[in-house]
C-alpha positions as CSV (number, residue, x, y, z in Angstrom):
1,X,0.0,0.0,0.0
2,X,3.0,2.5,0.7
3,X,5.0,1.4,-2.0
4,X,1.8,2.6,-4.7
5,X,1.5,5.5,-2.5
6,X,5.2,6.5,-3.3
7,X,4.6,5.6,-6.9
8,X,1.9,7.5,-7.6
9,X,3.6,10.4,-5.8
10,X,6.8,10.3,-8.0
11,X,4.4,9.6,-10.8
12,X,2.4,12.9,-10.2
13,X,5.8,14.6,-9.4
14,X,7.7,13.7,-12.7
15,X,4.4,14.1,-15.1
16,X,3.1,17.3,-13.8
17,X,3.7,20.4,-16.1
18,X,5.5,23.0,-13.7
19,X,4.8,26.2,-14.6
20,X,8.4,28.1,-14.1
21,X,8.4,31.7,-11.9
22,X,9.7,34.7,-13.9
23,X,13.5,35.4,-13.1
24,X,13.7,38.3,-10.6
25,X,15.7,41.4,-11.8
26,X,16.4,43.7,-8.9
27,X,17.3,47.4,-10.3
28,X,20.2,48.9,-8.7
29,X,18.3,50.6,-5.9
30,X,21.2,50.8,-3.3
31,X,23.4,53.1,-5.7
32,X,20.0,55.5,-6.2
33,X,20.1,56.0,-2.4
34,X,23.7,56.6,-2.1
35,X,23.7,59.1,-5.0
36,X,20.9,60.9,-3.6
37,X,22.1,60.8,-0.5
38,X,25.4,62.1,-1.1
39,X,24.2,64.7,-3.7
40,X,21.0,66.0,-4.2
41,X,19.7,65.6,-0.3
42,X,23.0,66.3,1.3
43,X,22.0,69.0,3.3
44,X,18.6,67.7,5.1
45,X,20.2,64.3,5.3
46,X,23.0,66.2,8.0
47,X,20.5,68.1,9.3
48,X,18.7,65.2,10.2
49,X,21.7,63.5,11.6
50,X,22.4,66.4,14.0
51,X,18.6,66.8,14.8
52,X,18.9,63.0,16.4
53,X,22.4,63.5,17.9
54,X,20.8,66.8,19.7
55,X,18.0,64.0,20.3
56,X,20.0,61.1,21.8
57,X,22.5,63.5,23.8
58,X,19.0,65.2,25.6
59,X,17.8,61.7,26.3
60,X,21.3,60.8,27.9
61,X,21.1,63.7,29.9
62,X,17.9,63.2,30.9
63,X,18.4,59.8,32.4
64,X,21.3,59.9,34.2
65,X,20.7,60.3,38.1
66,X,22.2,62.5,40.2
67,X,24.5,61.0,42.7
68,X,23.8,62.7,46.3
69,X,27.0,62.2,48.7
């Protein structure tokens, strides 16, 4: 009974038509961003970058507890 099973699994396997996926083609995205980023948005991308330094050194400063003696 198994061994039929198996058969007519391999059977179904070999004989079936697959129907093959369309290759993928990724476009160069990663270069886009650099070039953007390094060009044409230049200035707000620093901006931003100080905007969350300013951000992360308030929340530093924030946290810490005094130490009373």
């Amino acid at each position: 009974m198994v061994g039929v099973f198996i058969y007519l699994l391999i059977e179904a396997v070999t004989e079936t038509p697959w129907v093959k996926a369309k290759e993928v083609v990724y476009a160069a995205t990663t270069a886009k961003i650099g070039d953007l980023f390094l060009y044409t948005y230049l200035l707000p991308f620093e901006l931003a970058s100080l905007v969350l330094l300013a951000a992360l050194i308030g929340a530093v400063v924030l946290s810490r507890k005094e130490i009373k003696e």
